[in-house]
C-alpha positions as CSV (number, residue, x, y, z in Angstrom):
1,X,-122.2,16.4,-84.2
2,X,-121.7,16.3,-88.0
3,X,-119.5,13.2,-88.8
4,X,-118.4,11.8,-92.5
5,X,-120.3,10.0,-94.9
6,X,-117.2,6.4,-94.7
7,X,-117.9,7.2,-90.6
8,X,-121.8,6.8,-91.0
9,X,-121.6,3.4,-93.7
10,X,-119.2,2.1,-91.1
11,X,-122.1,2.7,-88.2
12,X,-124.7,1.1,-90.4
13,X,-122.3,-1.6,-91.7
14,X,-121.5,-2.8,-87.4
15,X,-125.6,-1.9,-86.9
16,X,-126.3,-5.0,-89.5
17,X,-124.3,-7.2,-87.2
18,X,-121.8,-6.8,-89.8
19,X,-118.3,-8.0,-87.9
20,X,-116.3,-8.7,-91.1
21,X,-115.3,-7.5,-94.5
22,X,-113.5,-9.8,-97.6
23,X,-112.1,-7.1,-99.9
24,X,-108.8,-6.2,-102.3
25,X,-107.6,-2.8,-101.1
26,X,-108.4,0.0,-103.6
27,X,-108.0,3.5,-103.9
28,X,-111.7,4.4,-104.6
29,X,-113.0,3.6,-100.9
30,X,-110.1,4.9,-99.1
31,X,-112.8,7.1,-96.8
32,X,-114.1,4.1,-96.0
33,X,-111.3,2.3,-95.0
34,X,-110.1,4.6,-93.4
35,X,-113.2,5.3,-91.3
36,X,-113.5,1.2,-90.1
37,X,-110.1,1.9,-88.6
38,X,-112.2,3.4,-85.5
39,X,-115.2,0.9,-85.3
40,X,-113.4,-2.3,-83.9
41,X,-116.7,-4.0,-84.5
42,X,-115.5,-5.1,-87.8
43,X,-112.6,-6.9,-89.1
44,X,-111.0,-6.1,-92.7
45,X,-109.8,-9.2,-94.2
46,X,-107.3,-8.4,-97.1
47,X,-107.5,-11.1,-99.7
48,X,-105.5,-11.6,-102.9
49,X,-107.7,-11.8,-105.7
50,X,-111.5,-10.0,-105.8
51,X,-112.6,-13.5,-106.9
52,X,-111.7,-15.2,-104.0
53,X,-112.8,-12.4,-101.7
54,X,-116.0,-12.8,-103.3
55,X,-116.4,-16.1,-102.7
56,X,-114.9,-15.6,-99.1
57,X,-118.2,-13.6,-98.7
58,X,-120.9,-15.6,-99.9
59,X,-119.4,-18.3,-98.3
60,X,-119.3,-16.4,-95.2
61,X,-123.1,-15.8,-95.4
62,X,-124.0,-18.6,-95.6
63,X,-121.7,-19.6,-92.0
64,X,-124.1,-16.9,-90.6
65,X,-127.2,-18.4,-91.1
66,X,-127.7,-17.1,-94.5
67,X,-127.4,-13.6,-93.7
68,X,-125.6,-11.3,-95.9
69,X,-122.1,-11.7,-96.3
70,X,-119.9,-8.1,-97.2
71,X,-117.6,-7.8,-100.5
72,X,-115.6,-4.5,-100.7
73,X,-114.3,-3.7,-104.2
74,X,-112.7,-0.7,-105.8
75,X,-114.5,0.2,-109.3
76,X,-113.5,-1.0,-113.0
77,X,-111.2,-3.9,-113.1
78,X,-111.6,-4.8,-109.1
79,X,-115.5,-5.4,-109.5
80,X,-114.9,-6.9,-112.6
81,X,-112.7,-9.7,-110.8
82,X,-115.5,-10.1,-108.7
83,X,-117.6,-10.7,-111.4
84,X,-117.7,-14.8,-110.8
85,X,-119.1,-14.4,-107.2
86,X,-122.0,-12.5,-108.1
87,X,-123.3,-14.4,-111.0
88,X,-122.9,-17.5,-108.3
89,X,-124.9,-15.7,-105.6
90,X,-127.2,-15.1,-108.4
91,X,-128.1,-18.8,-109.5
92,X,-127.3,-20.4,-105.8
93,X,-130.2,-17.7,-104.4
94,X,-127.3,-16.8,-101.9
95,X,-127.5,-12.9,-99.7
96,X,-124.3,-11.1,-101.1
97,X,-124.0,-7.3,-100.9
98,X,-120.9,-6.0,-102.7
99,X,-119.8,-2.5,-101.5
100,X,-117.8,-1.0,-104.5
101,X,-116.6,2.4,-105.3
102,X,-117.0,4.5,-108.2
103,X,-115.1,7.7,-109.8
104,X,-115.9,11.2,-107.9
105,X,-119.5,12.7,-108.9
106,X,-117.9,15.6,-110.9
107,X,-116.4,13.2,-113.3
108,X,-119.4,10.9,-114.5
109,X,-120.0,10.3,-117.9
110,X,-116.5,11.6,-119.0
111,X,-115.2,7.8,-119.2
112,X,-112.5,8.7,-116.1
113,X,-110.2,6.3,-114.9
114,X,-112.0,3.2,-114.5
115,X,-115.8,4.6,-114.9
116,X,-118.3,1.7,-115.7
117,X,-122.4,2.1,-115.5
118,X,-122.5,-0.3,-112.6
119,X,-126.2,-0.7,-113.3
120,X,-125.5,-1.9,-116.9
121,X,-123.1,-3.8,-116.3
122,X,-124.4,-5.9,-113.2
123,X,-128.2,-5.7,-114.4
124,X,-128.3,-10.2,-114.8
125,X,-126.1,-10.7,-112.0
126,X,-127.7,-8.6,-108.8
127,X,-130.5,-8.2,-107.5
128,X,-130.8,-4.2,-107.4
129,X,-127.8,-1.9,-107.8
130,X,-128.1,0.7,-105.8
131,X,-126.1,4.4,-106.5
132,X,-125.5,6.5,-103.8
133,X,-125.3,10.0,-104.8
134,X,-126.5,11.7,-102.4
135,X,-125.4,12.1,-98.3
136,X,-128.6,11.8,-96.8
137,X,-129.6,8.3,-98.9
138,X,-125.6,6.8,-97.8
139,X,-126.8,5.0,-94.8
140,X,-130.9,4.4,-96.4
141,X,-129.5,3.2,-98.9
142,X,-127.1,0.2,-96.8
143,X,-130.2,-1.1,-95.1
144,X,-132.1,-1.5,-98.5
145,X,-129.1,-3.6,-99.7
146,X,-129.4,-5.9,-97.1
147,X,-133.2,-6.1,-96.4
148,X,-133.1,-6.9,-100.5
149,X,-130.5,-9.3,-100.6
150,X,-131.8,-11.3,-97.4
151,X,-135.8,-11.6,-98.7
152,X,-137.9,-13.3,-100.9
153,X,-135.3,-15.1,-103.3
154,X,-131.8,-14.4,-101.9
155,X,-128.7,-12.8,-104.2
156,X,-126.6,-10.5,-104.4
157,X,-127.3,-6.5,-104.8
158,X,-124.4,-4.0,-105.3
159,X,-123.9,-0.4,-103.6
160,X,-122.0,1.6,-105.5
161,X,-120.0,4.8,-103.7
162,X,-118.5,7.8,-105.5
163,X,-114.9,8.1,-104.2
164,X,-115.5,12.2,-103.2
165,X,-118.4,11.2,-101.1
166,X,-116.9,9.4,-97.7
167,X,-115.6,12.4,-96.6
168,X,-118.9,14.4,-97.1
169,X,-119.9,15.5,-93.6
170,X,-123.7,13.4,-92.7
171,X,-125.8,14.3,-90.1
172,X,-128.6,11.7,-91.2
173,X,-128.6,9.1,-88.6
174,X,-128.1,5.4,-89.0
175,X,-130.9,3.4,-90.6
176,X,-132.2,0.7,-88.9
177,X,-132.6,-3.1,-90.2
178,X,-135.8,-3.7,-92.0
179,X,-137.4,-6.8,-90.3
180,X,-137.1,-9.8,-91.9
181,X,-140.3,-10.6,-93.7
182,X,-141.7,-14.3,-94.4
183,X,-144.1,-15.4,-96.3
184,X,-146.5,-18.0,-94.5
185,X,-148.5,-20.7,-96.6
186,X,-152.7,-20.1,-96.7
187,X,-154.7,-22.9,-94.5
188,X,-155.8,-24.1,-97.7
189,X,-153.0,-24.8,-99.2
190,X,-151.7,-26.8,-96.2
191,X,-154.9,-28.8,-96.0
192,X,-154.5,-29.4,-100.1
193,X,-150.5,-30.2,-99.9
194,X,-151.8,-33.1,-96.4
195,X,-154.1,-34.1,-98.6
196,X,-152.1,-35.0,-101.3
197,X,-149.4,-36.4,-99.2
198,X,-151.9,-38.8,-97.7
199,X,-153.1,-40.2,-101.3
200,X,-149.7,-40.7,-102.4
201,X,-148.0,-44.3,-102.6
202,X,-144.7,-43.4,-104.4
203,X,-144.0,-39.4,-103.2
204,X,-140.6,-37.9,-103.1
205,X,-139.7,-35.1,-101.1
206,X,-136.8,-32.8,-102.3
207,X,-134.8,-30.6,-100.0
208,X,-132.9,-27.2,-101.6
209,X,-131.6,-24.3,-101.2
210,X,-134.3,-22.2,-98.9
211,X,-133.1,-24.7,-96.2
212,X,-129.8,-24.8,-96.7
213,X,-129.4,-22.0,-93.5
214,X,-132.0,-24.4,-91.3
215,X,-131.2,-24.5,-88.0
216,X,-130.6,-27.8,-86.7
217,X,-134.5,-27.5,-85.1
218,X,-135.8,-27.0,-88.1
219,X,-133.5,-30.0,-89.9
220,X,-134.3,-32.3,-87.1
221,X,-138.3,-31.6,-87.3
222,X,-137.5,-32.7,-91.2
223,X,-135.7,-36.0,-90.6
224,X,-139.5,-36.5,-87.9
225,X,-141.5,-35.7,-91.3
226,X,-140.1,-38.1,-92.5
227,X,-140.4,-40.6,-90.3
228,X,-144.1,-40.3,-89.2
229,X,-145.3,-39.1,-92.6
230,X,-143.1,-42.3,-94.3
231,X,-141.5,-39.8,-96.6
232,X,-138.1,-40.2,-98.7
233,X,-136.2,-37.2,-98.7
234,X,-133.3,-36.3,-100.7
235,X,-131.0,-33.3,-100.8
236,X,-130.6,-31.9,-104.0
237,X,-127.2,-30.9,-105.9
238,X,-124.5,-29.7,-103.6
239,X,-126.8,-29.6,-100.5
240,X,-125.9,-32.4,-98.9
241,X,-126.4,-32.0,-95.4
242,X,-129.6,-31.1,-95.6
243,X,-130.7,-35.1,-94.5
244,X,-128.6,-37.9,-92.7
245,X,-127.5,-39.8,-95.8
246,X,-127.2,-42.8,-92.9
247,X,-130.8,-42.8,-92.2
248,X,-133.6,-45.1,-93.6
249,X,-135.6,-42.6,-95.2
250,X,-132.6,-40.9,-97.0
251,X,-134.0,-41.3,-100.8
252,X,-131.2,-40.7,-102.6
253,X,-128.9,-37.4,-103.9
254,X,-130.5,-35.7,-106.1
255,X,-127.8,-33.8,-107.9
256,X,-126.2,-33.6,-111.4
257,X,-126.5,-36.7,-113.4
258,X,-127.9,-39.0,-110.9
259,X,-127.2,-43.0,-111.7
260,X,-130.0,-44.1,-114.1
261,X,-131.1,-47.1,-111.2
262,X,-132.1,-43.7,-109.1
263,X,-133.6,-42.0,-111.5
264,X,-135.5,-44.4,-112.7
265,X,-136.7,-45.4,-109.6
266,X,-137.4,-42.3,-108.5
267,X,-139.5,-41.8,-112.3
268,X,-142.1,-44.4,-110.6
269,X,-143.2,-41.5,-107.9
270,X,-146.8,-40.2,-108.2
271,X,-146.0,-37.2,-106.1
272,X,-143.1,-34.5,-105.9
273,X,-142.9,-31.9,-103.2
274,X,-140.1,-29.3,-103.4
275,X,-139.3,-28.1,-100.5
276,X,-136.8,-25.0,-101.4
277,X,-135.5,-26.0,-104.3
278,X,-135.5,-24.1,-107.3
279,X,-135.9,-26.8,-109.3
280,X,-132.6,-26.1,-112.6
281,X,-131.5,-28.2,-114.9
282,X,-129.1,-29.4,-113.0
283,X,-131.4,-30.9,-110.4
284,X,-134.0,-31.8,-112.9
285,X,-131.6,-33.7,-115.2
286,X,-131.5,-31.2,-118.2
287,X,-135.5,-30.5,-117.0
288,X,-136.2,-34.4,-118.2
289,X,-137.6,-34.8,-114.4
290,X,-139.6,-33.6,-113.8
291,X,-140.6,-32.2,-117.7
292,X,-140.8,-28.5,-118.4
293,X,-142.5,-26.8,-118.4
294,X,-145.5,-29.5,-117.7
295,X,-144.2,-31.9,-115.5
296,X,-144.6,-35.4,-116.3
297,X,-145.9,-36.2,-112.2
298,X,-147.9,-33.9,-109.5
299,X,-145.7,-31.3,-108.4
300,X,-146.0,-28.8,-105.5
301,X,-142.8,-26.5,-104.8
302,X,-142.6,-24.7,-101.8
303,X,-139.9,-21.6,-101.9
304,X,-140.0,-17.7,-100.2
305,X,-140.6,-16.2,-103.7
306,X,-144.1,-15.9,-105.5
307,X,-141.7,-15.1,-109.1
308,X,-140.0,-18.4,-108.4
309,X,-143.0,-20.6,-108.3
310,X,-144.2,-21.2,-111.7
311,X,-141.4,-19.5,-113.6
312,X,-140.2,-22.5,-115.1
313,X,-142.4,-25.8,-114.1
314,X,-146.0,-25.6,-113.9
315,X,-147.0,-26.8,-110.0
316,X,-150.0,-28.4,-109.0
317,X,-149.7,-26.4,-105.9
318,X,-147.4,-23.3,-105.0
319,X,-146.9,-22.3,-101.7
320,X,-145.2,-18.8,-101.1
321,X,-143.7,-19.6,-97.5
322,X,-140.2,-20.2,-95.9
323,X,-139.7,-24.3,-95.9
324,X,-139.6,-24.9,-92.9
325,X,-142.9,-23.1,-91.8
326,X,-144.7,-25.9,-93.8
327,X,-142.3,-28.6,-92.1
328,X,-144.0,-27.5,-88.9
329,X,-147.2,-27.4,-89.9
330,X,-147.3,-30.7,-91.2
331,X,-146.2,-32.0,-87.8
332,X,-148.7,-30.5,-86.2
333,X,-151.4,-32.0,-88.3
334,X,-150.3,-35.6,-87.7
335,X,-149.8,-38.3,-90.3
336,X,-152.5,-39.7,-92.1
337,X,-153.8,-43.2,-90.9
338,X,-152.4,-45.0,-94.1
339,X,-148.9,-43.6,-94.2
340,X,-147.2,-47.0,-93.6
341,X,-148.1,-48.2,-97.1
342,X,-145.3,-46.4,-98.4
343,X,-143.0,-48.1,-96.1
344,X,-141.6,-50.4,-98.8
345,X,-141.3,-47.5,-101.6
346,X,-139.1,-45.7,-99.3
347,X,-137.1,-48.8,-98.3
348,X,-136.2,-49.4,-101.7
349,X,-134.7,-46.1,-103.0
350,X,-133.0,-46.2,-99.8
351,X,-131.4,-49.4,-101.0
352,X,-130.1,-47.9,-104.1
353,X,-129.1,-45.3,-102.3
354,X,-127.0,-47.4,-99.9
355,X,-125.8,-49.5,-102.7
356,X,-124.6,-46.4,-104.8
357,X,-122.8,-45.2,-101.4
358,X,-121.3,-48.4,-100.9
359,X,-116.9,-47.9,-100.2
360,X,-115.9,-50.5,-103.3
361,X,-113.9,-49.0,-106.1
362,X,-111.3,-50.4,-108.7
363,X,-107.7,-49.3,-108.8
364,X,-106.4,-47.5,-111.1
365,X,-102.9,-47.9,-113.4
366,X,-102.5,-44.4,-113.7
367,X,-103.1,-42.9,-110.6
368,X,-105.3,-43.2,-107.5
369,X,-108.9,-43.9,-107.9
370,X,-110.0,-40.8,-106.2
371,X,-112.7,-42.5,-104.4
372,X,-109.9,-44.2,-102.5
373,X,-108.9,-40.5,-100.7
374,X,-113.2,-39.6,-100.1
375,X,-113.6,-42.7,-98.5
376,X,-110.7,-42.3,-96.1
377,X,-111.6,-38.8,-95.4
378,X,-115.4,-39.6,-94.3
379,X,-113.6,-41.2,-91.5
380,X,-112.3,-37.8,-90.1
381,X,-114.7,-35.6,-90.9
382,X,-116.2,-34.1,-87.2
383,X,-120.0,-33.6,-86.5
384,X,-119.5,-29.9,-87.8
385,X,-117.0,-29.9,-90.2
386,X,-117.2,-27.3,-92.8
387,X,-116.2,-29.2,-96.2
388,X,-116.0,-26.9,-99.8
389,X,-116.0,-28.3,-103.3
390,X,-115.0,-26.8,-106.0
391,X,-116.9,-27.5,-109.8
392,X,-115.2,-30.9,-111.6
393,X,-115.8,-34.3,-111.8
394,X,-113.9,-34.7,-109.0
395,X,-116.7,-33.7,-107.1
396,X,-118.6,-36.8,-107.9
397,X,-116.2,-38.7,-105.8
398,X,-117.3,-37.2,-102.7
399,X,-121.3,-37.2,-103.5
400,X,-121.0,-40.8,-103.7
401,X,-118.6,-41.7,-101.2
402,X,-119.0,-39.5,-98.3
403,X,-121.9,-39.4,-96.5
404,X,-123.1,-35.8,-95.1
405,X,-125.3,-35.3,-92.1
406,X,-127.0,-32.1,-90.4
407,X,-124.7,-30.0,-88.4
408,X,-122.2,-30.4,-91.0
409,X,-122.0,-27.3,-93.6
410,X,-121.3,-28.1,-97.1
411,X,-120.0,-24.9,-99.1
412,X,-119.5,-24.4,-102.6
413,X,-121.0,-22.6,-106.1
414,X,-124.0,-24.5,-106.9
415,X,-123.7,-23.0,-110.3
416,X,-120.4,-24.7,-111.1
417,X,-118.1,-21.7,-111.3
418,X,-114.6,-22.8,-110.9
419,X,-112.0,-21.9,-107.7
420,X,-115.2,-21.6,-104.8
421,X,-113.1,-24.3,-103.0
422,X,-110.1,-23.1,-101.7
423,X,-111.1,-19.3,-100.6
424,X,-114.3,-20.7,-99.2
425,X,-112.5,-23.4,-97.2
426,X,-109.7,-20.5,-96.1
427,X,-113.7,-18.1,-94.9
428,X,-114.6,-21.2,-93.1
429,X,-111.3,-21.9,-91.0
430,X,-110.9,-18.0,-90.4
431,X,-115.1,-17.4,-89.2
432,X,-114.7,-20.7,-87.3
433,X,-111.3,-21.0,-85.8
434,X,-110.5,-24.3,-84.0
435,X,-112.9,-26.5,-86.4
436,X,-112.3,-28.5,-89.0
437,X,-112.3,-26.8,-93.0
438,X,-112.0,-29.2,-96.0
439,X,-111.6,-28.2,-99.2
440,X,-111.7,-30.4,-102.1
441,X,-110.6,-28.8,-105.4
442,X,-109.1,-30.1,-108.9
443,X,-105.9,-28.8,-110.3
444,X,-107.5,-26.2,-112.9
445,X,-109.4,-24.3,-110.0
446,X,-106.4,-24.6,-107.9
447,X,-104.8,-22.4,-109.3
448,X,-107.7,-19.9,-110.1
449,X,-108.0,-19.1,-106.6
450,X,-105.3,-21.1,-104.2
451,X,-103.3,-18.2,-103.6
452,X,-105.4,-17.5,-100.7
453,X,-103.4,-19.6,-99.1
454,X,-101.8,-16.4,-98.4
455,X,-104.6,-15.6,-96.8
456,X,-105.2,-18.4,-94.9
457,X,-101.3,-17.8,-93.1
458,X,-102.1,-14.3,-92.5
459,X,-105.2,-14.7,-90.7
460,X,-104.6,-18.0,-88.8
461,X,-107.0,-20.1,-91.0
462,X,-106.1,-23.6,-91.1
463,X,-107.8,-25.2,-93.9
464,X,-107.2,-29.0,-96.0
465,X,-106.8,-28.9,-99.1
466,X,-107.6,-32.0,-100.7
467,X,-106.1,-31.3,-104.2
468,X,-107.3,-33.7,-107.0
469,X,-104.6,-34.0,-109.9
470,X,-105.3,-35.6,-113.6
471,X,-103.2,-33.0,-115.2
472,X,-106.2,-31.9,-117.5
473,X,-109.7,-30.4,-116.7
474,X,-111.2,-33.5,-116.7
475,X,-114.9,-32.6,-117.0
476,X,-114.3,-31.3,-120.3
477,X,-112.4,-34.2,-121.3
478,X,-115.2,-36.4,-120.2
479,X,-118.1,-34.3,-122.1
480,X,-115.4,-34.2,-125.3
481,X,-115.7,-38.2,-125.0
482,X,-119.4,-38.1,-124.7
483,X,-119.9,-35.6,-127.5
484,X,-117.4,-36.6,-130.2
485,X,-116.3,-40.5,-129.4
486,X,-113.2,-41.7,-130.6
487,X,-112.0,-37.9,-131.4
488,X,-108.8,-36.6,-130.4
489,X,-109.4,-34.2,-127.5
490,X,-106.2,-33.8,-125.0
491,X,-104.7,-31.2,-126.5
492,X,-107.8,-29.1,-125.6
493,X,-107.9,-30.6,-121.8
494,X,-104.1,-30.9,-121.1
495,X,-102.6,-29.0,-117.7
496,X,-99.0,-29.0,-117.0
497,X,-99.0,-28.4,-113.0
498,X,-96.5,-27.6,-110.5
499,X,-95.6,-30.0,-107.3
500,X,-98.7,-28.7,-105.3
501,X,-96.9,-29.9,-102.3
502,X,-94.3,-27.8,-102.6
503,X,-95.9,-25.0,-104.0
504,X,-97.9,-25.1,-100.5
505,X,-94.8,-25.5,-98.4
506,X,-93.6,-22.1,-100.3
507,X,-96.7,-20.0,-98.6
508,X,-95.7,-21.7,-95.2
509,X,-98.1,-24.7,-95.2
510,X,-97.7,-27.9,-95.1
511,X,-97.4,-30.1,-97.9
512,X,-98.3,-33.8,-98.5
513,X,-97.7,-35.9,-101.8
514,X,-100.2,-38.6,-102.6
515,X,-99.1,-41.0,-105.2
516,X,-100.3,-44.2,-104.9
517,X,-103.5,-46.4,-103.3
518,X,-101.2,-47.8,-100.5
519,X,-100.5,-43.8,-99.6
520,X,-103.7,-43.1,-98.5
521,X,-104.8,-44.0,-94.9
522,X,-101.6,-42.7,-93.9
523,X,-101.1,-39.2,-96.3
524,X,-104.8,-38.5,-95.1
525,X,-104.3,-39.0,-91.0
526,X,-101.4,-36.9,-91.4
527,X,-103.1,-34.1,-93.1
528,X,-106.0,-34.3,-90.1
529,X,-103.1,-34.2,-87.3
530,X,-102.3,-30.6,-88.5
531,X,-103.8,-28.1,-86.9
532,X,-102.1,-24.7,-86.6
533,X,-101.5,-24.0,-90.7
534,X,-103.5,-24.8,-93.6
535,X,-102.5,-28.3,-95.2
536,X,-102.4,-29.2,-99.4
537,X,-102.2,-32.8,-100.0
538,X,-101.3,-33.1,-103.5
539,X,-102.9,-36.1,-104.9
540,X,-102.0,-37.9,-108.7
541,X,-105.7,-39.2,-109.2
542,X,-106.1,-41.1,-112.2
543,X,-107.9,-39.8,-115.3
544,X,-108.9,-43.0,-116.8
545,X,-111.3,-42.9,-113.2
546,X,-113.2,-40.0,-115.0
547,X,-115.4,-39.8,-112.4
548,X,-117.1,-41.6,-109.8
549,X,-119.6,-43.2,-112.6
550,X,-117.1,-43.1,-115.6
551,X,-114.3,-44.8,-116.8
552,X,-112.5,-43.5,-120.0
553,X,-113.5,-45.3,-122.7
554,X,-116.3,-47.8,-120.9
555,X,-120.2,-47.5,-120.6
556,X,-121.1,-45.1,-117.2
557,X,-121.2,-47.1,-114.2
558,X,-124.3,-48.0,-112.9
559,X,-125.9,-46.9,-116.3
């Protein structure tokens, strides 16, 4: 029996495992739409802003074990909205696959309402755009987005769908999921990567991305590398829970700008091992550590994706393989005889570590020291809590203060792209009802993307919003300082910004006002005791705290 084109992408959609959908309503995928009305498999969530529904879906993703999250968007303006949560599935290696319609097939190339070459115009943010022009390919051409997006280095890959096909009748059946393919490191590689791990006094082992969907098997069999091997480990930037940051062989956060006592420490290593990260500038401090492209120390980076390897740095040893295959592997080896020798290297960046982590702060005269609310939220924070971040200095405050473990799920946009937080915290509370979903988010990306709020009520999500505000975009303000001392610079930085509290009690949430130090241990338990409606608590942080390492106007803490 012949059915439509929208009835056989719904099919294959459900046939991924596909149960839900982050979109903005549009007029060019109305077959669609209307053709999900009769698969109950999946759930529509209608979101306020492309953006948001964009970062809904990565976010998403990653919830499901780093498969592919779904973004529907119609063509022109509602892709271009978008535009922010590809380029950040992009640089955070992240599945995405963006479903987005086009004008009818008997148009192209006239410049009709809203045309764009999709192909052009997504070429350094996808993966692969694929067209689908023709019936038989509509279904073909679904699995390929997925089976792309999923392998080798995760992103994002567009489907684009001309608004006259959906109703097309399709007799092609539904494609099957390609298998997921891994890549699996050679013997001798192993054997070369035990070997130098058994010479080595000083190594450091960094943790990324390619694990950041580990299950807690494979993070646990990590955390006993460690420990028989003698290894420090340390997440890199905004991958927190990759490593109990309570445990003795925790080496430190590796993230963006780490305190110069780490780094320096960490300088003395004769041996760094990669395991899944990419290795950017962020993580390698503007690429002073290691050097590119000729690192200044042995390297050997492990990640799914032979163009990866040796794109930037120049490794000792690549090995093509999924991280945690060579986690096993190692285990099953055994650690060599002299391992405890590094028993005092390790203790030592764990010091720092702890001492960098410690809960001591100054007040502040013109606000609240934001370390004063991360601190105080590390005490409620469940075994699985789901915590977002959105890109600003405040961010530093909860790097340093709160201390992630496995089980836990850190979201945000590695890449630092602005209003993540709030619509990945409302995808967290509405895939995971019942469980906790913090958001921590400054006042400029508040109100980028915090009218999903709205979405939050209309779907039961109950999110925190832990709302950080200066009343300027700080981390501007801090790099204008940096850049130009003793320059005049607020004008470009200054925010004038509502009463978030209220402004959250207006979308039917609640709303809590931080404005002082002695506000806190209560204004926080309250926000936890909440449980049926998302919470903002609106908190006047000081900007003379730049961040959790600089004060305006004095040297960076800890160097």
């Amino acid at each position: 029996m012949s059915r439509t084109v929208g009835r056989v992408l719904a099919e294959s959609l459900v046939a991924h495992d596909i149960d839900t959908i982050w979109m903005v309503p549009g007029e060019s995928f109305l077959g669609l739409t209307d053709a999900l009305t009769e698969v109950p498999e999946v759930r529509l969530i209608v979101c306020r802003h492309e953006g948001g529904a964009g970062f809904m879906a990565v976010a998403d993703g990653r919830m499901r074990g780093g498969r592919a999250g779904v973004l529907l968007v119609s063509r022109g303006p509602g892709l271009s909205n978008a535009m922010v949560s590809l380029h950040t599935a992009y640089h955070d290696a992240t599945p995405l696959v963006v479903l987005c319609g086009q004008v009818e097939r008997k148009d192209f190339g006239r410049l009709a309402l809203q045309e764009q070459n999709y192909s052009k115009l997504l070429a350094d943010v996808t993966k692969d755009v694929i067209e689908v022009n023709e019936v038989v390919q509509a279904s073909e051409s679904i699995a390929r987005a997925f089976h792309l997006a999923e392998s080798g280095t995760p992103g994002p890959v567009a489907v684009i769908l001309p608004e006259d096909i959906f109703d097309e009748p399709c007799d092609t059946p539904v494609a099957k999921p390609r298998p997921r393919v891994f890549g699996g490191a050679r013997e001798e590689d192993l054997d070369q990567l035990a070997g130098m791990l058994a010479k080595a006094e000083r190594p450091l082992v960094w943790v990324g991305g390619a694990l950041a969907n580990a299950s807690s098997e494979t993070l646990g069999e990590l955390q006993q590398l460690a420990e028989q091997w003698v290894l420090p480990v340390s997440p890199t930037h905004r991958r927190p829970q990759l490593f109990d940051a309570s445990h003795s062989n925790y080496g430190g956060y590796m993230g963006i700008r780490v305190p110069k006592q780490l780094v320096e420490e960490m300088k003395k290593s004769d041996l760094l091992v990669s395991l899944g990260e990419r290795i950017t500038d962020s993580v390698s401090q503007s690429y002073s550590f290691p050097t590119a492209p000729d690192p200044q120390l042995p390297l050997v980076q492990v990640w799914p994706d032979a163009n990866e390897i040796g794109r930037v740095f120049r490794p000792d040893l690549g090995i093509v393989a999924e991280p945690a295959s060579v986690i096993r592997a190692l285990l099953k080896r055994g650690a060599p005889a002299g391992a405890a020798k590094r028993q005092g290297w390790v203790a030592g960046l764990n010091a720092i570590h702890r001492k960098l982590m410690a809960p001591e702060w100054e007040s502040t005269s013109d606000g609240v020291n934001f370390a004063a609310i991360c601190v105080e939220v590390a005490k409620h924070l469940a075994p699985d809590a789901a915590v977002t971040s959105d890109a600003g200095n405040f961010s530093s405050f909860i790097h340093r203060y709160i201390g992630f473990r496995p089980g836990q799920n850190f979201l945000s946009s590695v890449v630092g792209a602005m209003g993540a937080g709030v619509p990945m915290a409302v995808a967290a509370s509405i895939r995971r009802p019942g469980k906790q979903a913090v958001a921590f988010v400054g006042d400029g990306g508040a109100l980028m993307s915090g009218n999903e709020i709205a979405t939050a009520m209309q779907y039961g999500g109950a999110p925190i919003i832990i709302l950080s505000d200066n009343k300027r975009y700080g981390t501007i303000g801090m790099h204008h300082e940096v850049r130009y001392p003793n320059r005049p610079y607020e004008d470009a930085v200054r925010l004038t910004n509502p009463d978030f509290a209220a402004w959250a009690r207006v979308f039917g949430a609640e709303g809590i006002t931080i404005s002082h130090e002695s506000e806190v241990e209560a204004g926080i338990a309250r926000a936890f005791a909440v449980k049926t409606k998302p919470v903002v608590v609106h908190v006047h942080s000081s900007a003379i705290q730049m961040s959790a390492w600089r004060r305006k106007g004095a040297p960076r803490v800890h160097g």
